[in-house]
C-alpha positions as CSV (number, residue, x, y, z in Angstrom):
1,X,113.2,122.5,94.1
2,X,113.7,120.8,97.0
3,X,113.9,124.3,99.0
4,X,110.8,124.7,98.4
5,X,109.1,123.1,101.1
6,X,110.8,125.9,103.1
7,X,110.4,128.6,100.7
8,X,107.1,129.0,99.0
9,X,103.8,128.9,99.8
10,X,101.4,129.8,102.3
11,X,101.8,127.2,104.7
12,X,105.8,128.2,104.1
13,X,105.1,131.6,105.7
14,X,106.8,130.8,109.6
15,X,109.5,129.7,107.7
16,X,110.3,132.6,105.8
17,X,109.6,134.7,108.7
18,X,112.8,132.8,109.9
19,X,114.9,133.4,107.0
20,X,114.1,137.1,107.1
21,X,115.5,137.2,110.3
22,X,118.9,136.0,108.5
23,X,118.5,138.9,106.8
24,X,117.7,137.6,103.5
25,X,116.3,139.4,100.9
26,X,113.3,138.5,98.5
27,X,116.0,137.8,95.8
28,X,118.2,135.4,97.7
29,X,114.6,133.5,98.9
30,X,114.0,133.1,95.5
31,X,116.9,131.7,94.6
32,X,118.3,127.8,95.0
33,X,119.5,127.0,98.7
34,X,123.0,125.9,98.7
35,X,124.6,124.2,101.9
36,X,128.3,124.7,102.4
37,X,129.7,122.7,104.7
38,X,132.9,123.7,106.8
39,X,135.0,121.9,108.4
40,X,136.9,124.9,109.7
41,X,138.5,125.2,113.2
42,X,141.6,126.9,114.7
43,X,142.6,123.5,116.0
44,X,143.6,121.7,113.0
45,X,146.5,122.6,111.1
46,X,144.7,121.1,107.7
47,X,141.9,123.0,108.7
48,X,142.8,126.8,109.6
49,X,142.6,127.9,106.1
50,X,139.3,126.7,105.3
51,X,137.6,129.9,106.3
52,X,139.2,131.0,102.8
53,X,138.3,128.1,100.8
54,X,134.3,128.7,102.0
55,X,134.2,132.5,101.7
56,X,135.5,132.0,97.9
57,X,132.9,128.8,97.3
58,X,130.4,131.1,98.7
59,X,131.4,133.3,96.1
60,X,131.1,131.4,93.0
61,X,127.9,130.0,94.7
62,X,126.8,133.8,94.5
63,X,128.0,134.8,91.0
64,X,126.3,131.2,89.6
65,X,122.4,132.2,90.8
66,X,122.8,130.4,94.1
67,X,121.8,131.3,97.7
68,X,125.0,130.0,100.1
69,X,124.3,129.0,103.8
70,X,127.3,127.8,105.7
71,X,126.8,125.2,107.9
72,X,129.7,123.4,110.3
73,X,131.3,119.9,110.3
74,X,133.5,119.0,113.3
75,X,136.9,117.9,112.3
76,X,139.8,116.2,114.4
77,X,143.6,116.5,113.7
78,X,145.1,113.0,113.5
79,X,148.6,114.1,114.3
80,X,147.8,116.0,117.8
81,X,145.4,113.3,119.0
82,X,148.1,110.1,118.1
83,X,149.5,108.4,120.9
84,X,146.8,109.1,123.6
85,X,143.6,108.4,124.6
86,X,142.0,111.1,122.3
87,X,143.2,108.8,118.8
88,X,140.5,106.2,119.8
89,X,138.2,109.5,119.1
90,X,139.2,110.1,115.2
91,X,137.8,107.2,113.7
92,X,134.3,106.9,115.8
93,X,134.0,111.0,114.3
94,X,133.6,109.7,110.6
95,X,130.2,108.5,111.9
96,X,129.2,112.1,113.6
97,X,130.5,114.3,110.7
98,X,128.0,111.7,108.0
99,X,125.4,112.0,110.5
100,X,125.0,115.6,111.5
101,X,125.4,116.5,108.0
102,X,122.6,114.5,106.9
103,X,120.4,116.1,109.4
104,X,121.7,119.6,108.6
105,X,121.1,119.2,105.2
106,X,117.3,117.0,105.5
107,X,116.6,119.7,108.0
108,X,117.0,122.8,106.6
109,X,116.0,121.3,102.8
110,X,119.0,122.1,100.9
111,X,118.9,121.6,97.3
112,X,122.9,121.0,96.7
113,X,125.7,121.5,98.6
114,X,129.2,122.2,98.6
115,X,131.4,120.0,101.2
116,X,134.7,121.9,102.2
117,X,137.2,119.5,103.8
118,X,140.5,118.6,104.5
119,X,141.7,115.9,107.2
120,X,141.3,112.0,107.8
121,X,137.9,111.4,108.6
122,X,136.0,114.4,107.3
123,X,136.4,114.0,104.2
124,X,135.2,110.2,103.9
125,X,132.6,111.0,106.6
126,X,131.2,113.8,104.5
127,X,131.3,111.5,101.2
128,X,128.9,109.2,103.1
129,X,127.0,112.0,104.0
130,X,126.6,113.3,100.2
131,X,126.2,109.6,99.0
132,X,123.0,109.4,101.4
133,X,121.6,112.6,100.7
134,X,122.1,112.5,97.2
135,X,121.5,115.7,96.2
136,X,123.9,117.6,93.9
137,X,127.3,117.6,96.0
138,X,130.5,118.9,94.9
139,X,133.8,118.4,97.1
140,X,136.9,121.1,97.4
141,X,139.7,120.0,99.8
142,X,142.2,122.5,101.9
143,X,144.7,121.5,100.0
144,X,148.3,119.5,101.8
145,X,150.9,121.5,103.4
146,X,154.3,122.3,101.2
147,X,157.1,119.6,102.3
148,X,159.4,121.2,104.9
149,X,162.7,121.4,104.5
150,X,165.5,119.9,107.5
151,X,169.5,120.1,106.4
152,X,169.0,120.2,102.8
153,X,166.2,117.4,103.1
154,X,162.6,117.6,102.5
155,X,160.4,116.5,105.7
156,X,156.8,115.6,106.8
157,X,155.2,114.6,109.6
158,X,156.0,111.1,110.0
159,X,159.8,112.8,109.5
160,X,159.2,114.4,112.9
161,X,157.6,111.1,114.5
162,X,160.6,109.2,113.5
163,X,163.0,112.1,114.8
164,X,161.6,111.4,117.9
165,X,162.8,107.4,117.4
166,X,166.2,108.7,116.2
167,X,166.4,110.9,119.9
168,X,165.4,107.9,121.6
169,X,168.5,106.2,120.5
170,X,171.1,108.8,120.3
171,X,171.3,109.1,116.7
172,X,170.2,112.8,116.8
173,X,170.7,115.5,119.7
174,X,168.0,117.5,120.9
175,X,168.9,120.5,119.0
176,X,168.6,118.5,116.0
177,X,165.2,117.8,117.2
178,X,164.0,121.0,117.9
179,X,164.7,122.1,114.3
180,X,162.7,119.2,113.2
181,X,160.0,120.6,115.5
182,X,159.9,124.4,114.1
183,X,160.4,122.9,110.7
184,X,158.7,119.7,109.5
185,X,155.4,121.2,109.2
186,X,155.9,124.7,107.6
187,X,152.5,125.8,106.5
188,X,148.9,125.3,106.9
189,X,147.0,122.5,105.1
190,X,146.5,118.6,105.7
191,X,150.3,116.6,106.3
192,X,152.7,116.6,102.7
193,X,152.6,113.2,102.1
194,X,150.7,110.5,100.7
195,X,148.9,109.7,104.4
196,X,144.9,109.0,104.5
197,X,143.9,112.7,104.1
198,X,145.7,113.9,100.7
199,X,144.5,109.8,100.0
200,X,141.0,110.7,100.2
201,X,141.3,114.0,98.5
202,X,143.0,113.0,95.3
203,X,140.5,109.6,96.0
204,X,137.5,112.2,95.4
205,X,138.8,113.5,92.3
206,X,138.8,109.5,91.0
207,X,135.4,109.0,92.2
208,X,134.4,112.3,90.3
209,X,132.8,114.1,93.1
210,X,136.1,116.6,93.4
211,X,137.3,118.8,90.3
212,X,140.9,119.1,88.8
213,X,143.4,119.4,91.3
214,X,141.0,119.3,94.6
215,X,144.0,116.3,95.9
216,X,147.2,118.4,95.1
217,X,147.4,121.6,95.2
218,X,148.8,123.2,97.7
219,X,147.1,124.9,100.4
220,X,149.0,128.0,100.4
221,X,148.6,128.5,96.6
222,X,146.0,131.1,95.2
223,X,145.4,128.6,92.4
224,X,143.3,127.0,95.6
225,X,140.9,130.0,95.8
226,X,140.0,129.8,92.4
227,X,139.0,126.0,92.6
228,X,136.9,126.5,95.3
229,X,134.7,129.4,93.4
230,X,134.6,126.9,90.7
231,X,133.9,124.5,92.7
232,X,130.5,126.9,93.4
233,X,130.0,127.5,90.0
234,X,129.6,124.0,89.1
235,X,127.6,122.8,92.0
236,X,124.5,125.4,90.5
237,X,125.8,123.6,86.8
238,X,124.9,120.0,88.7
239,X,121.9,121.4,90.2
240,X,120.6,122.7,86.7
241,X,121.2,119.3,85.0
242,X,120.2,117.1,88.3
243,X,123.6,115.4,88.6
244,X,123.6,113.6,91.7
245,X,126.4,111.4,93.9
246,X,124.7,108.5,93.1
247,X,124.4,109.0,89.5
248,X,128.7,109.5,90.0
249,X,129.6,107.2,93.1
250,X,129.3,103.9,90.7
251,X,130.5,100.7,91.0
252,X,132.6,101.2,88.0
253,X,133.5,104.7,90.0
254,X,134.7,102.8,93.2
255,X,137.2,100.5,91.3
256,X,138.5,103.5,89.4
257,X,139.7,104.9,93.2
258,X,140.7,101.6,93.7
259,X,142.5,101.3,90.7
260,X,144.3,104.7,91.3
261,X,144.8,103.6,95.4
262,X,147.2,101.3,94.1
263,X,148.9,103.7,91.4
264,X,149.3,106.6,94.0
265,X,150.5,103.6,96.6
266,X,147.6,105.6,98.7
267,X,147.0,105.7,102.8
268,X,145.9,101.7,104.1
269,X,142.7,103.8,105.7
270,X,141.4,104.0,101.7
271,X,140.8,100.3,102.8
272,X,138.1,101.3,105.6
273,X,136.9,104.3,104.1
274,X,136.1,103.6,100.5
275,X,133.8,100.1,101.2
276,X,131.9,102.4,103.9
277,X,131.5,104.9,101.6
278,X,130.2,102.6,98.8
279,X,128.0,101.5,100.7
280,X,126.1,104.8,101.7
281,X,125.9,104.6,97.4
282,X,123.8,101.3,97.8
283,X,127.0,99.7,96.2
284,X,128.7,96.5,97.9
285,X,132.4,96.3,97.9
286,X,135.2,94.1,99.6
287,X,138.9,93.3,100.3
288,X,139.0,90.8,98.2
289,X,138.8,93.3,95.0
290,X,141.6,94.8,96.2
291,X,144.2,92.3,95.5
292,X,142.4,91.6,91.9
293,X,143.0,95.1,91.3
294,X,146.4,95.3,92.6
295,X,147.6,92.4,90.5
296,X,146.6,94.4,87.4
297,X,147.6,98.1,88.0
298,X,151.2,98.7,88.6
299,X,152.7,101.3,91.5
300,X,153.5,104.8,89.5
301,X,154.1,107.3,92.4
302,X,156.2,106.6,95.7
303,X,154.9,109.9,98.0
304,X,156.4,110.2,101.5
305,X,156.4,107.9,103.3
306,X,157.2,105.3,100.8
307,X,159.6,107.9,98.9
308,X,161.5,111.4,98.9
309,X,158.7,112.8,96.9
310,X,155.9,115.2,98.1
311,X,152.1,116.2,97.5
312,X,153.7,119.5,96.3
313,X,155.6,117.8,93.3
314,X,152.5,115.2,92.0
315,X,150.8,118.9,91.5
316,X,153.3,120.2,89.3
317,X,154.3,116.8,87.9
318,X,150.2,117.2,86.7
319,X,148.4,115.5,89.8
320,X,146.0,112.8,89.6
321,X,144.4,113.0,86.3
322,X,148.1,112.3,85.0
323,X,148.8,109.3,87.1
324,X,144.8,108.8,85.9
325,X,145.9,109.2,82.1
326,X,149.0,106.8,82.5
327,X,146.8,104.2,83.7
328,X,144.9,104.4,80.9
329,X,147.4,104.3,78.5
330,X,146.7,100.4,79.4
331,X,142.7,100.3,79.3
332,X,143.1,100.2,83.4
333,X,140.3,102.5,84.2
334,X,136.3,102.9,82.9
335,X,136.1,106.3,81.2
336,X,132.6,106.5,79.8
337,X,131.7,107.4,83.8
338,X,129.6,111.1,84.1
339,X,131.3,113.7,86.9
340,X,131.0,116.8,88.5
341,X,132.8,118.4,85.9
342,X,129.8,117.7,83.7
343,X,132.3,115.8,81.2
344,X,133.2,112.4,81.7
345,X,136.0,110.7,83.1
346,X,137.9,110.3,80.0
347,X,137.6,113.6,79.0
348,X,138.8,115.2,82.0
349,X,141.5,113.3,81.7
350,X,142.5,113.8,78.0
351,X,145.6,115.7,77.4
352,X,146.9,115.7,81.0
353,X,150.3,114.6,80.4
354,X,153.1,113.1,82.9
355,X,155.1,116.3,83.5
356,X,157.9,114.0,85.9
357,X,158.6,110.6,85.2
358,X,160.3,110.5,88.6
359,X,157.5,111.7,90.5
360,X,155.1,109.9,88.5
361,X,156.3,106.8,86.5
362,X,155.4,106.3,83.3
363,X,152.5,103.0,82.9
364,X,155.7,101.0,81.2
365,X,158.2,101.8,83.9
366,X,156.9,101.4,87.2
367,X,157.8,101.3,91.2
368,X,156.4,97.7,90.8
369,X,154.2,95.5,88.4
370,X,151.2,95.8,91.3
371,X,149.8,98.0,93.2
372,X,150.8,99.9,96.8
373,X,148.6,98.2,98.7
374,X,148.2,94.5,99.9
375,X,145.1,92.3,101.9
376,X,146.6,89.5,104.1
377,X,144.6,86.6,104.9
378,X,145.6,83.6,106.9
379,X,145.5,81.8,109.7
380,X,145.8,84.8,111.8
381,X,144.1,87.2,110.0
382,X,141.3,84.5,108.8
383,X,139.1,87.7,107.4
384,X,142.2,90.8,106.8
385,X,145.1,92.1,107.4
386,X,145.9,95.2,105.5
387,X,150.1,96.7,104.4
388,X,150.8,99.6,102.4
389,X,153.0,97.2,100.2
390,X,154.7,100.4,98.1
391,X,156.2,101.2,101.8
392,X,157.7,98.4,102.2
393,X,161.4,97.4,102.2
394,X,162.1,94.8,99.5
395,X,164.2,92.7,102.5
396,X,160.7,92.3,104.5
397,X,158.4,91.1,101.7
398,X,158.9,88.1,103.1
399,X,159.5,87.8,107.2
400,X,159.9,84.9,109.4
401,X,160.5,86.0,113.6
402,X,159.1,85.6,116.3
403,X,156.0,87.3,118.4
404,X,156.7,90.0,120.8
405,X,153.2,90.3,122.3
406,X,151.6,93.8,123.9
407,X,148.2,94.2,124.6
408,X,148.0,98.3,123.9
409,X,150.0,100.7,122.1
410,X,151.9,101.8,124.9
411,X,153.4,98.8,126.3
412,X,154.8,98.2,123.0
413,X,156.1,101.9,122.5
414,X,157.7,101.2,125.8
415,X,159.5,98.1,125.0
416,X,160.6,99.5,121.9
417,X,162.5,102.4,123.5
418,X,163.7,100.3,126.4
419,X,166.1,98.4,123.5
420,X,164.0,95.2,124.2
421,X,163.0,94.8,120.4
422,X,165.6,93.6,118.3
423,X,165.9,92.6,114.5
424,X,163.5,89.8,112.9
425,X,161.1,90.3,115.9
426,X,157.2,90.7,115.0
427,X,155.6,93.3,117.1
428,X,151.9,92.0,118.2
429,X,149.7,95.3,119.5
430,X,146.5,93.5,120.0
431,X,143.0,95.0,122.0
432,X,143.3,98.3,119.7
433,X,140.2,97.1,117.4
434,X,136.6,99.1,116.9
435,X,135.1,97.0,119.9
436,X,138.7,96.6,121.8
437,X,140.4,99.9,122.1
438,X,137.5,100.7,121.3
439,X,137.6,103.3,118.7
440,X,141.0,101.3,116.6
441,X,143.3,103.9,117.4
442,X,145.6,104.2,114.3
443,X,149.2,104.3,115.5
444,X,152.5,105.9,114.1
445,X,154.1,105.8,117.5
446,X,155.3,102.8,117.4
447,X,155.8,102.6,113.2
448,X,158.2,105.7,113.9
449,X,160.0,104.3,117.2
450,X,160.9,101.5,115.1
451,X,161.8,103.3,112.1
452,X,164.0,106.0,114.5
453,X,165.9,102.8,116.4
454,X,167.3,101.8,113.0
455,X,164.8,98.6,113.0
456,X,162.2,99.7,109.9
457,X,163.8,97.1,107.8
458,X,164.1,94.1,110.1
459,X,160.9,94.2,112.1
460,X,157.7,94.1,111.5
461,X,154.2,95.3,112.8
462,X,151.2,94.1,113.4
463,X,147.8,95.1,115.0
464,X,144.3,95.2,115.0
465,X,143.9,98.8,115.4
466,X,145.5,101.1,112.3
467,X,148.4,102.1,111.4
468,X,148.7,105.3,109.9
469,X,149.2,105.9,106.4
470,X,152.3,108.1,107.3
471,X,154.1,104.6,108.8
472,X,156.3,102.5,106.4
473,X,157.5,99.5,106.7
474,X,156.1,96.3,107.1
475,X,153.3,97.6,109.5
476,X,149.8,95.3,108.7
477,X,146.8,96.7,110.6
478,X,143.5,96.7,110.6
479,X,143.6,92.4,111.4
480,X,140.4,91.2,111.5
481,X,138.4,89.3,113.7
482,X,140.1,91.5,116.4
483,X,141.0,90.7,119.5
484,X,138.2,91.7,121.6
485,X,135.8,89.2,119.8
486,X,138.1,86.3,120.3
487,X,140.2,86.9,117.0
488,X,143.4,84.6,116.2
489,X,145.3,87.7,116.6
490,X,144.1,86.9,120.9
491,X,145.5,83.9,120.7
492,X,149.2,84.5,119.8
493,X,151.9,83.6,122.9
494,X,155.2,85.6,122.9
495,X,157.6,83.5,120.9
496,X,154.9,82.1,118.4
497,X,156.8,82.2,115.0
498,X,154.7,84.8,113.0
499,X,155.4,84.1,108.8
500,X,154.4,87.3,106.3
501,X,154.9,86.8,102.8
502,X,152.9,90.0,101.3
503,X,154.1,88.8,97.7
504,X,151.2,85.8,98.1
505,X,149.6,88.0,100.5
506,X,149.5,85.5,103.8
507,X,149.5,86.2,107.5
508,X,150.4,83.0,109.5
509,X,151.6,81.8,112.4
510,X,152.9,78.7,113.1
511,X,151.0,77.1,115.3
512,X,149.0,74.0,114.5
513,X,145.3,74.2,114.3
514,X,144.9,71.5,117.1
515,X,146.9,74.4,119.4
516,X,144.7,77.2,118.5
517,X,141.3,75.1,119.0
518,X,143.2,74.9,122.9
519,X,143.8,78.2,123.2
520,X,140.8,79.6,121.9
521,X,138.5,77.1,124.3
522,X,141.0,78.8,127.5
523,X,140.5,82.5,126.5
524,X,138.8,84.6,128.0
525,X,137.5,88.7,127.2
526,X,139.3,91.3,128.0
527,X,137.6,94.1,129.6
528,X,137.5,97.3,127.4
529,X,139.1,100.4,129.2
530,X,136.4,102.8,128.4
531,X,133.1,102.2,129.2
532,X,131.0,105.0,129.1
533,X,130.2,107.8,126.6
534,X,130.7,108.0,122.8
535,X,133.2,105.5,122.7
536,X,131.7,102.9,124.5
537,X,128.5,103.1,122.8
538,X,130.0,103.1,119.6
539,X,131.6,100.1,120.2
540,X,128.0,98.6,121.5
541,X,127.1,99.3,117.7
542,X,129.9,97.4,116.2
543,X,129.2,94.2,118.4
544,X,125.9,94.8,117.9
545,X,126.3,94.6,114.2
546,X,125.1,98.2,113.0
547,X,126.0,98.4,109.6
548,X,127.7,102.1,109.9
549,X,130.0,100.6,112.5
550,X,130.7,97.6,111.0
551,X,132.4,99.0,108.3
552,X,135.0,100.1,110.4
553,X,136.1,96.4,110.3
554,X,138.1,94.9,107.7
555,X,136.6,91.6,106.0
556,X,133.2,92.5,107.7
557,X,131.7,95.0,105.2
């Protein structure tokens, strides 16, 4: 056991001095040494409950043979850090949670662990984390937030974001607002749509590391409890037959959650997350698989923000192995591939039927013949640009206007609720990128302002920061080179007639290649606005070309 370089032995005696004074018995020393790592904190809404799901892991860690330690993971909430300085934090933490876990869990010589997460970057960060360590991992997830409910309609967070548009421009009064406020988020767990965190949780159960359920079901529902003892249960059953992340985080593995990205019509953020983790698994991964996929697998689900439908009902309507079985109704996914269930993907899957063939459309009916999500490439977006197609209106697949330029987030925020955007414009926020904001703040501000004003159909978005996976419309982020290294997306003037057609997946502007060679030799940096601390040496190591860092770039991984 790998514990037992801490554990037994002579030379082992200091340390087991230090685990008596834990308080630990004989028994419990002789037993494995599980690491359960918590992302709990009284900060984050998708969070607060966690203390729950690890006291009942700890249990079935327990009533399995094993000896739980809990250890913590630092987690931020995506929704109260948008729209000031504090977003260009949430990203850069992916990095700290994958990093301080590794040296937890080297540290202390763990010999499997439980991860226990929830919200945007933790539970990516902590896959990388589990794909380096590779020791027998097993993920359980918080669990989203039920759907709240606003004059008969059922509402989410970007619901409250684009209340906010709709009081900007008189369309609602502020009592109408306020009931938004006390009611769009009506219970703990991560947001009740199909944004980047309930993404990457029913993204875990593709990749195999999550069991049955660990995406959907509700925070609030006991049913949670009991997966999480299972969940440490089955981490001593992956410990016994030396099942490791590797052995599970295949190649074959990775298209599956790509596969089922496009199905679900999952958070644009799968796009930075998934290649990063991959590559903790030794694997190699790029954008360009992403539209091969797409072409192939067909959009089943349309989740808020893309539809009226809510984390809540793909649970009941039989979650992700399901949508997972539908797909395979067509030969769409590699089944033969080992989990931590023990079984193997099609196995797991076998018998889960389509409860709702609204929520979830059968293989033969879909939302669309490809998938959710799209990779632009072009002349302004030479290596990316990345939409959350199954969120966009059918009118703006294809969009001709012209650029309204802003180099930040809030200059553009501010000329959207100062009436000076109008329909067919293409909104440019530009300097928001890894190296340029730094940190590529993801950003549903201005998504929602334009949604609110009455404009989500008729304008589009683009930027080389994020945009969140709770925005609709056509909003392309994560455009790569970025701004700050001298990127097309630098050289656009206000007025430059921008050309999307996400159909044959191009980004262009029209502007010859004679004029860009001009404006390219004329340009020069722009200063970053932070440049000390975390932030400014994390975006040292994405200029510098760390490899962690770099994968925070579209095209570059």
């Amino acid at each position: 056991m790998k514990s037992d370089s801490v554990l037994k032995g002579t030379q082992q005696a200091p340390h087991r001095s230090l685990f008596n004074a834990l308080g630990l018995t004989e028994e419990e020393m002789n037993k494995p040494l599980i690491g359960i790592v918590s992302s709990y904190n009284e900060i984050v809404p998708g969070h607060m409950n966690l203390d729950k799901i690890v006291e009942a892991v700890r249990l079935g860690v327990a009533m399995a043979g094993g000896n739980p330690r809990v250890f913590p993971a630092i987690a931020v909430c995506d929704g109260i850090a948008m729209g000031h300085v504090g977003m260009k934090y949430s990203l850069a933490t992916r990095d700290l949670i994958a990093d301080s876990t590794e040296c937890m869990a080297m540290a202390h010589q763990f010999d499997a662990l439980v991860m226990v997460a929830n919200c945007d970057k933790n539970v990516p960060g902590l896959l990388i984390a589990a794909a380096r360590l590779n020791i027998p991992t097993v993920f359980v997830s918080g669990g989203p937030m039920l759907a709240g409910k606003v004059k008969g309609h059922k509402t989410s967070l970007s619901s409250m974001f684009e209340a906010v548009g709709e009081f900007a421009a008189g369309k609602i009064t502020e009592e109408d607002l306020s009931e938004y406020e006390n009611k769009a988020c009506p219970t703990c767990g991560s947001c009740s749509g199909m944004y980047t965190a309930n993404s990457m949780n029913c993204l875990t159960e593709v990749l195999g590391m999550g069991l049955k359920g660990n995406g959907t079901i509700p925070a609030v529902y006991s049913e949670r409890i009991k997966l999480a003892k299972h969940a440490g249960m089955k981490v001593m059953e992956m410990l016994e037959k030396n099942i490791r992340p590797r052995d599970i985080m295949t190649n074959e593995a990775f298209i599956n959650a790509l596969t089922v990205d496009m199905a679900l019509g999952c958070s644009t953020n799968s796009m930075l997350h998934l290649p990063a983790i991959a590559y903790a698994a030794g694997i190699d991964i790029n954008l360009e698989m992403a539209n091969d996929i797409s072409a192939k697998t067909p959009n089943l689900c349309h989740l808020a923000p893309a539809g009226h439908t809510y984390m809540e009902e793909l649970n009941d309507a039989g979650g992700v192995y399901a949508v997972m079985n539908e797909l395979n109704k067509k030969g769409l996914l590699y089944t033969d591939l080992i989990t931590v269930t023990g079984k193997t993907v099609g196995e797991n899957i076998k018998g889960c039927i389509n409860k709702n063939h609204e929520v979830i459309r059968p293989i033969d009916n879909p939302y669309s013949a490809t998938g959710g999500i799209a990779v632009l490439k072009g002349n302004l977006a030479p290596d990316s640009g990345v939409v959350k197609r199954s969120a966009v209106a059918p009118e703006m697949m294809v969009h001709e206007g012209p650029a309204r330029v802003y180099d930040c987030e809030e200059d553009a925020i501010a000329a959207i609720k100062s009436n000076q955007i109008v329909a067919g414009d293409v909104v440019v926020i530009r300097y928001e990128g890894p190296k340029g904001g730094p940190g590529m703040r993801e950003m549903l501000n201005p998504t929602s302002a334009i949604a609110g004003m009455g404009l989500g159909s008729s304008v589009a978005l683009i930027t080389d920061g994020r945009f969140s996976g709770a925005s609709r419309g056509a909003s392309i982020g994560h455009i790569s080179p970025e701004a700050a290294v001298g990127g097309p997306i630098a050289l656009v003037k206000e007025g430059d007639i921008i050309k999307i057609n996400i159909p044959e997946n191009t980004l262009n502007m029209d502007v010859s290649d004679e004029e860009l060679a001009i404006r390219r030799a004329a340009w020069t940096p722009k200063e970053p606005n932070i440049t000390t601390g975390y932030l400014a040496r994390y975006a040292a190591m994405v200029t510098s070309g760390n490899r962690g860092a770099v994968l925070v770039v579209p095209g570059k991984i």
